[in-house]
C-alpha positions in Angstrom: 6.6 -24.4 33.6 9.3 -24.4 31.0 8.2 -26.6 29.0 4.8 -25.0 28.9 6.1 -21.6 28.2 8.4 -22.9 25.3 7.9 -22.9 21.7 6.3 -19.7 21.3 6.7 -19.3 17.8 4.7 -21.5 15.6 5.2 -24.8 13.9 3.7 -25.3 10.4 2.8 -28.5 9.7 0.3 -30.4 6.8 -3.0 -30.0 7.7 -3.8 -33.9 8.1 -0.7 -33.8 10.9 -2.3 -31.4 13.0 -5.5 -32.9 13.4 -3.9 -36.5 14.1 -5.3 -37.7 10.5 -3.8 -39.6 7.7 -2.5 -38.2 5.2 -4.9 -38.2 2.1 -3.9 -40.2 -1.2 -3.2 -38.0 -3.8 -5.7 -37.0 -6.2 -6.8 -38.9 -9.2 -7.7 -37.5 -12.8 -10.4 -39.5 -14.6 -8.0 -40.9 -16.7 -6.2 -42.4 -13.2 -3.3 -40.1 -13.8 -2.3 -38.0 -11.0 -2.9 -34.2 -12.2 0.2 -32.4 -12.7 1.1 -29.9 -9.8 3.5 -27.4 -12.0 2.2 -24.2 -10.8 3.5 -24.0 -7.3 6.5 -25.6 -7.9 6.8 -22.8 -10.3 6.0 -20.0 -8.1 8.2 -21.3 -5.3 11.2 -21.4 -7.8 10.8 -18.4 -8.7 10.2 -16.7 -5.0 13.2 -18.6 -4.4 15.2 -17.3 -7.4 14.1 -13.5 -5.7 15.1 -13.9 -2.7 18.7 -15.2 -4.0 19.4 -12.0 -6.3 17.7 -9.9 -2.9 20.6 -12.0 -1.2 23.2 -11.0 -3.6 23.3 -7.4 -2.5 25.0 -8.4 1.0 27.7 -9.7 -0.6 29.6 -7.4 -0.4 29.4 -8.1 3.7 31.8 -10.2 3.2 34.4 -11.8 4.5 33.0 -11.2 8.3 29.4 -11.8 7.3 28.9 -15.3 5.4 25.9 -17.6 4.3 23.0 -15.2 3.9 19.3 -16.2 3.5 16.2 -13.9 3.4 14.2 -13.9 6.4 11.7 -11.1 5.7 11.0 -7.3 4.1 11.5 -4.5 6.6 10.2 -1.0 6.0 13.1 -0.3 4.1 14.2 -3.1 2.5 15.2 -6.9 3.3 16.0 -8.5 6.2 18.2 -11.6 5.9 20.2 -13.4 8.3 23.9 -14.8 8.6 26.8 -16.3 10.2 29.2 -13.6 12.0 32.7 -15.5 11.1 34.4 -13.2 14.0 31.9 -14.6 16.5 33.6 -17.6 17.9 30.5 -20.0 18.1 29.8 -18.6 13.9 26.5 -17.7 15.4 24.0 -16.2 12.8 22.9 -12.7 13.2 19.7 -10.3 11.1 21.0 -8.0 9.0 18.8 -5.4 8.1 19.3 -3.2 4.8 18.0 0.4 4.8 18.4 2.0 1.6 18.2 5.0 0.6 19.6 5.7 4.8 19.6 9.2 3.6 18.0 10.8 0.5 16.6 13.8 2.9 16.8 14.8 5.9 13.6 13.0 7.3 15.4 9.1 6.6 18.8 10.4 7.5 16.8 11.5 10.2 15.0 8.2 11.3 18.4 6.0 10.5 20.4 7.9 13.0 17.8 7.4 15.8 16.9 3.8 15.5 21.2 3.4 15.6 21.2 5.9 18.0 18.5 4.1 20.5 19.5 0.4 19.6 23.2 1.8 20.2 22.5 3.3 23.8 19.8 0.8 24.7 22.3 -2.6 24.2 22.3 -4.5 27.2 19.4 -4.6 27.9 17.7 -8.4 28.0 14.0 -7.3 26.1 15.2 -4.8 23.7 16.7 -5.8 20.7 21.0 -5.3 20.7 22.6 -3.3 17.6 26.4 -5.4 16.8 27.1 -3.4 14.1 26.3 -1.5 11.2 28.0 -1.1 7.8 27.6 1.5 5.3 28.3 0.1 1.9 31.8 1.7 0.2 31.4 3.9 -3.0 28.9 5.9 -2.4 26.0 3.9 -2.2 22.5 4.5 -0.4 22.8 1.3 1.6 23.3 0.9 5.2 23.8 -2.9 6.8 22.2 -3.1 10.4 23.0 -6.3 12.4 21.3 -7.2 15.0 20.0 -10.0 17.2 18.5 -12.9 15.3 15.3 -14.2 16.7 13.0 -17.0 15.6 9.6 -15.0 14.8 7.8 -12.1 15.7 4.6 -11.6 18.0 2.2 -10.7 15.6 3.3 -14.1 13.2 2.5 -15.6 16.5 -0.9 -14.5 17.1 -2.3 -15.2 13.5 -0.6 -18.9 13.6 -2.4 -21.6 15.4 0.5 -21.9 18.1 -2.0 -22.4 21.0 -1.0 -19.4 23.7 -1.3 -20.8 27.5 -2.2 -18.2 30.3 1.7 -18.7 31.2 2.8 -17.9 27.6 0.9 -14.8 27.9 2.3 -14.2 31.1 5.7 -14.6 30.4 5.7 -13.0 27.2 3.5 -9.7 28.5 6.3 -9.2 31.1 8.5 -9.1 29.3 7.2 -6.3 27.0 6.5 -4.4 29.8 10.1 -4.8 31.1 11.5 -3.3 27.3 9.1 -0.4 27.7 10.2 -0.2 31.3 13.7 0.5 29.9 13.0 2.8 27.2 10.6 4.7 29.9 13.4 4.8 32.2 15.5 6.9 30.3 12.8 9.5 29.3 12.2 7.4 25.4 9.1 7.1 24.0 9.0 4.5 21.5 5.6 5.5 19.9 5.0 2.5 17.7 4.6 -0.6 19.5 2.6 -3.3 18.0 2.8 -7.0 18.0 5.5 -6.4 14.5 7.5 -5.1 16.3 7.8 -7.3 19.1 10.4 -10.4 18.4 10.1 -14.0 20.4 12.2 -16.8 20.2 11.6 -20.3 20.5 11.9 -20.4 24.3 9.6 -17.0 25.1 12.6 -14.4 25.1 10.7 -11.2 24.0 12.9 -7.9 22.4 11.2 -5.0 21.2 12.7 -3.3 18.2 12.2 -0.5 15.4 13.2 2.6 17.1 12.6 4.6 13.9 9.9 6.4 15.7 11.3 6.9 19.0 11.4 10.0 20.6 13.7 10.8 23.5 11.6 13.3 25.6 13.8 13.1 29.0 15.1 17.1 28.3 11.8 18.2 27.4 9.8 20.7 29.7 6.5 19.9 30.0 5.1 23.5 30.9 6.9 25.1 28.1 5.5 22.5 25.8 1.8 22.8 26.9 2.5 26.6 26.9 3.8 26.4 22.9 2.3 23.0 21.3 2.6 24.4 17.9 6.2 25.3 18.2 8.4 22.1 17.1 11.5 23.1 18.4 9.9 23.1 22.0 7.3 20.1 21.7 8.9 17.5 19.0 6.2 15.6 19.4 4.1 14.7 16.3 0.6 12.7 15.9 2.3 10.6 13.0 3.1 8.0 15.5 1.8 4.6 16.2 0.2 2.2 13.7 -3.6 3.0 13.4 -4.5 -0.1 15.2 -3.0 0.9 18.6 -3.0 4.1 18.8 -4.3 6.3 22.4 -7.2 8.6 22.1 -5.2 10.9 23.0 -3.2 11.0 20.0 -6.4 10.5 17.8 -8.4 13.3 19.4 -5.7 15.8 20.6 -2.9 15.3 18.6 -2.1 19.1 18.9 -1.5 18.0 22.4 2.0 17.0 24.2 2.1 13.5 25.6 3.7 10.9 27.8 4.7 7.4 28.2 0.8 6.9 27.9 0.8 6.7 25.0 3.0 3.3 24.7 1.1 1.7 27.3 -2.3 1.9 25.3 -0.5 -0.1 23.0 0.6 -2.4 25.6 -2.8 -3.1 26.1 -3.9 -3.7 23.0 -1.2 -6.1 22.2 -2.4 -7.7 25.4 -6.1 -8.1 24.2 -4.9 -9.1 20.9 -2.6 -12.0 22.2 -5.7 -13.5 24.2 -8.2 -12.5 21.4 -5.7 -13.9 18.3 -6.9 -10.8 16.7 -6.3 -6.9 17.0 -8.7 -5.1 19.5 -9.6 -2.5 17.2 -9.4 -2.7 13.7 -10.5 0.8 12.5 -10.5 1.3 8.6 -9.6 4.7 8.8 -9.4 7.9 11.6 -12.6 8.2 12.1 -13.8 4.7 12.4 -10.6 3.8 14.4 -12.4 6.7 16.7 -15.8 5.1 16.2 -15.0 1.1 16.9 -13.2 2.2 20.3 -16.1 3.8 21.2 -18.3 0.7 20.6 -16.0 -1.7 22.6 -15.1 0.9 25.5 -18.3 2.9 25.7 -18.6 7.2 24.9 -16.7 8.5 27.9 -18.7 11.0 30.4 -17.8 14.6 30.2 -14.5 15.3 32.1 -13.7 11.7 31.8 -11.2 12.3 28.9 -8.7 14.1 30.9 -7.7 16.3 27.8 -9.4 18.6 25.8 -9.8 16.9 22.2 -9.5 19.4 19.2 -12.1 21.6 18.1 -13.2 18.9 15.1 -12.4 16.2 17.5 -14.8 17.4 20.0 -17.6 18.2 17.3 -17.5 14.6 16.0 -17.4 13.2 19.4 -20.3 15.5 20.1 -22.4 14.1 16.9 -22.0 9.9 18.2 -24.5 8.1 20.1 -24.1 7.5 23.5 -23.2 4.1 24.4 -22.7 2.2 27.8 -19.5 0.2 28.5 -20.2 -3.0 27.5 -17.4 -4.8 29.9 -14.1 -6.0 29.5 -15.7 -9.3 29.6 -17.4 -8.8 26.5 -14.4 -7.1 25.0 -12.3 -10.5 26.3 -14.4 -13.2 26.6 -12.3 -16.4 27.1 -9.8 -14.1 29.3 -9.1 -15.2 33.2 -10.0 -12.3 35.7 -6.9 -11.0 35.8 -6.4 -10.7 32.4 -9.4 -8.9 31.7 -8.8 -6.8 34.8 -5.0 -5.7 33.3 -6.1 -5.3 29.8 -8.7 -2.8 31.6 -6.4 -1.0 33.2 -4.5 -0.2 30.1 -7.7 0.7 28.0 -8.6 3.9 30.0 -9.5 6.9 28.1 -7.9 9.2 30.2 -4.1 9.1 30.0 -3.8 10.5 34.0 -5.4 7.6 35.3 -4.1 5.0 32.5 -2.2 2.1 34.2 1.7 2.5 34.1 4.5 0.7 33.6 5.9 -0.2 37.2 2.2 -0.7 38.2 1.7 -3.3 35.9 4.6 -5.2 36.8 3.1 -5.1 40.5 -0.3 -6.5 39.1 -1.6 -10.1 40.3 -1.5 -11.1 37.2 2.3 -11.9 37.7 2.0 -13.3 40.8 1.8 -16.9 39.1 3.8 -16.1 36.3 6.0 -18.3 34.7 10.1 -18.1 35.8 11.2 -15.2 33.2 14.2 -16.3 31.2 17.6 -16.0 33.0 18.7 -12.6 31.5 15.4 -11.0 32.4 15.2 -12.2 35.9 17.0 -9.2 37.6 14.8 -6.8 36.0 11.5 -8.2 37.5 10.9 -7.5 41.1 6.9 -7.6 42.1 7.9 -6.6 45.3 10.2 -3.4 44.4 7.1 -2.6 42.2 4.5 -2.7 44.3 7.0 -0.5 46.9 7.6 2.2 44.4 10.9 1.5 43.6 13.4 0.2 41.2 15.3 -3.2 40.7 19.2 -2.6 41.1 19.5 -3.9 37.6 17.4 -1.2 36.0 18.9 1.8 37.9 22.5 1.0 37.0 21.4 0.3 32.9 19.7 3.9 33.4 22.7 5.3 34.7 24.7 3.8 32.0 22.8 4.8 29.3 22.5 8.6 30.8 26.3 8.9 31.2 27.1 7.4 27.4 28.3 10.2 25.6 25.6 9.4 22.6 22.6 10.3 24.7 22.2 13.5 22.7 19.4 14.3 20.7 19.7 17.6 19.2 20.1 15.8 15.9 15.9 16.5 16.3 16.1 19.9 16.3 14.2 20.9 12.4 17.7 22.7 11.7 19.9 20.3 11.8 21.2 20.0 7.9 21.3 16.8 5.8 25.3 17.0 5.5 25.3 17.0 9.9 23.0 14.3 10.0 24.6 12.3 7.7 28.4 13.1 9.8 26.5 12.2 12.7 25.6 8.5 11.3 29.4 7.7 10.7 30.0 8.8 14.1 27.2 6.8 15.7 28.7 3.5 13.9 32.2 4.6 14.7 30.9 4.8 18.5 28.7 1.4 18.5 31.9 -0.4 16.9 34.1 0.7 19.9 31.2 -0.1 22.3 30.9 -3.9 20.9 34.4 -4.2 20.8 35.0 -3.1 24.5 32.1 -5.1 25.4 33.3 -8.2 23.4 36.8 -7.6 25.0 35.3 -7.9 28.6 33.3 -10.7 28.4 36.1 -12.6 26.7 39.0 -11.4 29.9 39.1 -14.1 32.5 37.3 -13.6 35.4 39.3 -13.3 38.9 
């Protein structure tokens, strides 16, 4: 089982290699020269030459941080990775830059709560584990967020031609569901999940990352929300949440609306379909065909079967498309087992009341066959706690923690909260996640009795 659930990220290799064929001579000119190949060389030279002078921006990182090479572009700027000197086995660690971390309010905003999240959230086996950050002396618009490094991410898995095994699925499914569990545990929302923004290594550990988007809803009231959508001081939630491609219908049709953790485990279910499909479930060009392709892969739900009352434009474009059956989830998934296509199902429901949750996904049969879930994630998954209702040990004391760390405040969301607080309440946050790694560093270093 392990060695068919390892190597989840994918292996590029020439084209004659993976089909078992020789490679082919090189090519001849009619003059029996072989042609010159200066163009690519070219262009990788001179991606290489960018990603050096991207590279030399870090620099100033040092002495702790060493040896940096460019892994990607994130939203905000690049993502490159390198050895931690203080780290006793000089492991190598992401570093993500985000500049400018606060030119208004909105990114001073969006920086403090993906520290603020990745900060409270540490510990946690499938979410991804903030070491430290670093805001850049003199003035300067960068910040320096270290993280994790992992291998790849899901959605660089999917497109490859890394051949994904029921137990890959398995194993790495779970473990999504286990992240969300967490955030869903402590009342968070994380409101943009999508195969991006799902990281794997080499041996099927799954984090989730990029908290920008988060929402922590565990202090909202409900009834006062529904009672005052419109007032954002009472209902924080907004539709600008979740890439196009995995977004609820709720959201799309009601976005006036308040919401729940339903909305995250739509999403779940796409990514599902997409990792047994290699490609996204719905790929809608725009908000109303996102609306419209749904509609031809799930069917035009019944009256009443919406379980929400879409906006008044919603409901007159809804009104205005032709009626279609379901056409099956077999259709939708075709080379999916049974269970599979039974899960993904579950997840795809129109009506966010009767959408499958978290816990009872983790009960589902689907995992009854699962791969062994790498060591760290292990206490998190219990079928049978799930399917009784209740809890693993390991995820009640991690909720407790997090609800009793004095950075589980979120009033920085409130609309009149001022740049200069926002930007106070950053340097705090780092001040805090410093003194958290360091005690946590400290304890794992003491000898054990």
């Amino acid at each position: 089982v392990r060695q068919a659930t390892a190597r989840c990220t994918p292996q590029r290799q020439p084209k004659h290699r993976q089909r078992g064929r020789a490679a082919p001579p090189a090519a001849r000119s009619p003059m029996g020269e072989a042609p010159q190949r200066a163009a690519k060389p070219a262009k990788a030279a001179r991606r290489k030459k960018r990603a050096a002078e991207e590279c030399l921006v870090f620099e100033c990182l040092k002495p702790r941080y060493d040896a940096f090479k460019k892994v990607g572009n994130g939203s905000y700027g690049v993502v490159c990775s390198a050895v931690d000197a203080q780290d006793a086995g000089a492991r190598r660690v992401a570093i993500k830059r985000v500049s400018p971390w606060a030119d208004d309010c909105w990114d001073a905003r969006h920086t403090l709560r993906e520290l603020r999240l990745m900060h409270l959230l540490r510990g946690h086996p499938n979410v991804i584990s903030l070491h430290d950050a670093v805001l850049r002396p003199g003035g300067s618009d960068d910040l320096f967020i270290v993280m994790e490094l992992m291998d790849s991410d899901l959605h660089r898995v999917v497109s490859s031609k890394q051949v994904l095994t029921a137990e890959h699925v398995s194993c790495m499914l779970c473990q999504i569901l286990l992240g969300v569990q967490a955030l869903h545990s402590v009342g968070i929302l994380h409101r943009d999940l999508k195969p991006g923004n799902v990281l794997v290594s080499r041996d099927c550990r799954v984090r989730i990352t990029d908290f920008g988007l988060s929402r922590c809803v565990a202090g909202l009231a409900a009834d006062a929300a529904r009672a005052d959508a419109a007032d954002d001081a009472k209902n924080p939630l907004t539709e600008y949440v979740v890439t196009r491609w995995y977004r609820c219908p709720e959201v799309l049709l009601a976005p006036h609306l308040p919401y729940s953790t339903a909305v995250d485990c739509w999403s779940v279910g796409c990514i599902l379909g997409e990792m047994l499909l290699r490609k996204p479930l719905f790929q809608g060009k725009n908000f109303v065909h996102q609306v419209q392709v749904i509609l031809e892969k799930l069917g035009t739900p019944t009256d009443g079967a919406l379980g929400f009352e879409p906006r008044e434009d919603a409901a007159r474009f809804l009104a205005k498309q032709p009626a279609r059956d379901d056409p099956g989830v077999a259709a939708l998934l075709p080379d999916a087992t049974p269970r599979q296509r039974a899960l993904a199902r579950r997840f795809l429901q129109f009506n966010p009341e009767v959408r499958c949750t978290v816990e009872a996904a983790l009960a589902d049969p689907l995992f009854d066959d699962a791969p062994e879930l790498p060591a760290p994630s292990r206490p998190y998954f219990d079928a049978a706690a799930a399917r009784a209702g209740t809890a693993p040990a390991a995820l009640r004391d991690f909720a407790a923690s997090v609800a009793a760390d004095p950075c589980f405040d979120f009033d920085f969301e409130r609309s009149g909260t001022t740049l200069a607080e926002l930007k106070a309440e950053v340097k705090d946050q780092i001040a805090a996640a410093r003194a958290k790694a360091a005690r946590q560093a400290a304890a794992a270093a003491a000898p054990r009795a």
